[in-house]
N, C-alpha and C positions, 0 to 999 in steps of 0.2 A: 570384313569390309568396313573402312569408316564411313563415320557418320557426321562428320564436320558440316558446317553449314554450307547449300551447294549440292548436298549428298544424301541419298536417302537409304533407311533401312530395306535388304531384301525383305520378300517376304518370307522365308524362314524364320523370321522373328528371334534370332538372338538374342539374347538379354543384353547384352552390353552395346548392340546394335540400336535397340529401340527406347534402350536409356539416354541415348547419347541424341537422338534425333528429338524426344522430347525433350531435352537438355534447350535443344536449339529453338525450338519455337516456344517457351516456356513464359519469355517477358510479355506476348502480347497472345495466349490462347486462348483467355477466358473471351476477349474481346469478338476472336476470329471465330470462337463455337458461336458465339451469339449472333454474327453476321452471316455466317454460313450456312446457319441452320434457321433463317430468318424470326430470330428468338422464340424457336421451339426449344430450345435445350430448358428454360427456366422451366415449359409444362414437364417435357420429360422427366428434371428433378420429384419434380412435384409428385408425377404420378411415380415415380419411385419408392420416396417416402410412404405415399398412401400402401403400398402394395405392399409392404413391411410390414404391416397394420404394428406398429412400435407402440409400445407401452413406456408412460414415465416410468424411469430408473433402471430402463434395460439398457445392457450395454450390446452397441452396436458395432461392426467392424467394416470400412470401405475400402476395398481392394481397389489399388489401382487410383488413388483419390486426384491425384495429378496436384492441384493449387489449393485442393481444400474447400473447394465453392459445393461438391455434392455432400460432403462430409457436413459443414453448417447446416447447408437446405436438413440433414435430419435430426441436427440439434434442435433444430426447433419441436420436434416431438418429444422435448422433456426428458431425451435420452443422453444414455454417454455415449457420444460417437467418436471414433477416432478413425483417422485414415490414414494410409500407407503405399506406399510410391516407389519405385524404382528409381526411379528419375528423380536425381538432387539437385538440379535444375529447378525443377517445376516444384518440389517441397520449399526451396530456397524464395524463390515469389510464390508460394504460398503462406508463410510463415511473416513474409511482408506487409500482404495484405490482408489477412487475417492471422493474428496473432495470437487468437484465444481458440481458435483450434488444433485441437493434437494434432499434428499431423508425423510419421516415421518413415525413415527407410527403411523398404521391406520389398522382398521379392514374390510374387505370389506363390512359387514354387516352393518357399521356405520361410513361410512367415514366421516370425520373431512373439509366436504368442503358444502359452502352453496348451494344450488338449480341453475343449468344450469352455472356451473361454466368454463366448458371447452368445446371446439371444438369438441374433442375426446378423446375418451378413452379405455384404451387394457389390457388386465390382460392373460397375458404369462403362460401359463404352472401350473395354479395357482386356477384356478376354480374347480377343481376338489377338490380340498383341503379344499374349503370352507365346512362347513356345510352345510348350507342351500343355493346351487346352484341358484335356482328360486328368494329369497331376492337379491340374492347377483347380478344378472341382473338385478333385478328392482332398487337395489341402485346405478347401475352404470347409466341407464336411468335417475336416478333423480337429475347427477350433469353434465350429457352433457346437453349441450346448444339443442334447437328444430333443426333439419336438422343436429347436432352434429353425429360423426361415433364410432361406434363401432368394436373394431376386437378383437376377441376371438383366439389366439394364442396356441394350447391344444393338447396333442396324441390323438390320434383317430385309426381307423381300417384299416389297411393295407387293398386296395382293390383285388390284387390279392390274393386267395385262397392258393395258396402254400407257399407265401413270407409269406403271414399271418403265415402261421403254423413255419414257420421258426421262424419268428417275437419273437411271442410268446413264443417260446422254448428259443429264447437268454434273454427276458426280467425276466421269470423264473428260469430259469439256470444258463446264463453265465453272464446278468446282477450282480448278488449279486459278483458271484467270482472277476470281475475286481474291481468290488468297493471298497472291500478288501484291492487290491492294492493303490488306491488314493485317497479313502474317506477318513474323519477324524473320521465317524460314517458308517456303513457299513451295519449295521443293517437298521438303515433309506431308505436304497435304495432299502429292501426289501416290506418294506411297498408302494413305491413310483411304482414299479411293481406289485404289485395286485391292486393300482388305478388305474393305466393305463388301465389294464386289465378289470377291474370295471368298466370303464367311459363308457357311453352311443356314441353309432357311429355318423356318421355324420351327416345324417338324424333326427335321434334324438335330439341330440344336437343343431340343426337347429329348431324343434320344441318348446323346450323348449324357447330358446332366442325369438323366433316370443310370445311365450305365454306372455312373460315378457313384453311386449309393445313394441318390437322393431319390424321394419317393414324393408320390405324390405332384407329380410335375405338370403346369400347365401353363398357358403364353394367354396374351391379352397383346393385340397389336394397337401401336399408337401413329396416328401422323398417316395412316394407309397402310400400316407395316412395315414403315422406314424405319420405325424401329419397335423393338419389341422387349417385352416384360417378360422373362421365365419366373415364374415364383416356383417352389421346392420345399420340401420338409426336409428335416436330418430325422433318420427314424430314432 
């Protein structure tokens, strides 16, 4: 199916489907995370980082980095971070506007780095999108170092019952309308709401990651559990 602007990725998640629609809303996404998530996205960075517990000189890896904006947030822990994207789009304006971050093209399902390559590694917002979720753990297992961490940065399920029902109704409703206003592709952000909706809860998503070889697994919900933390060990 394309994915030209107008048009959005099923949710099967293609790869060349879901490169092509971040392609499309790439010039203005850092602007639309920040409006749409009524500038929670900067704490989630934040608690991201912290949850790495990163050490100066460790090298870090960001799955899925899009423009490079989570990839900085954990340079500033005196580490080497580099991030990596599908979408040459969204590398393209990120290399624009930050220039002193690495940032590659890279597919989660076959990243471009040798066996036990980094400390840690985080894929933001970004797992859901993959195809095949369960690959896409085990290839991040297979370039952290042994005792290397894992955090899984991702929406999840509101734990209170009514905020849920609230939740929901804005991610289907009034999500698409503000997008309108500051996306650059507005249709894309309706797809990016029935992921959301789609992705597997906390619990779940905590089984699957332990199934992938990671050990040690546990969530921290942030925002009510709109979104959530999975941290991991590589054994």
């Amino acid at each position: 199916m394309s994915t030209s602007q107008g048009q959005r990725a099923s949710l099967d998640k293609q790869p060349h489907e879901v490169a092509a629609m971040f392609d499309g809303v790439a010039a203005r996404y850092d602007l639309a995370n920040t409006v749409l998530s009524f500038g929670q996205d900067r704490f989630w960075r934040r608690a991201t980082r912290a949850a790495l517990d990163l050490r100066p000189g460790e090298r870090v890896l960001d799955v899925g980095a899009g423009t490079g904006v989570s990839t900085g947030e954990l340079a500033r822990s005196g580490v080497y971070a580099v991030g990596a994207d599908l979408s040459l789009g969204m590398l393209a304006a990120g290399r624009r506007t930050r220039p002193e971050v690495p940032l590659l093209a890279g597919d989660a399902l076959r990243l471009p780095f040798a066996d036990a390559s980094f400390d840690a590694v985080t894929i933001s917002f970004a797992l859901r999108n993959v195809h095949d979720t369960d690959a896409a753990l085990r290839e991040l297992a297979r370039v952290t170092k042994p005792g290397g961490r894992l955090v899984v940065c991702e929406f999840s399920t509101p734990v209170n019952p009514a905020f849920r029902t609230i939740y929901l109704s804005y991610l289907m409703r009034s999500l698409p309308a503000v997008a309108r206003s500051v996306a650059s592709s507005p249709e894309a952000y309706v797809y990016l709401a029935e992921s959301i909706r789609a992705w597997p809860d906390q619990a779940a998503l905590a089984e699957r990651i332990g199934s992938a070889g990671w050990r040690r697994v546990a969530w921290r919900n942030l925002t009510g559990g709109i979104v959530a933390l999975h941290r991991a060990l590589r054994p």
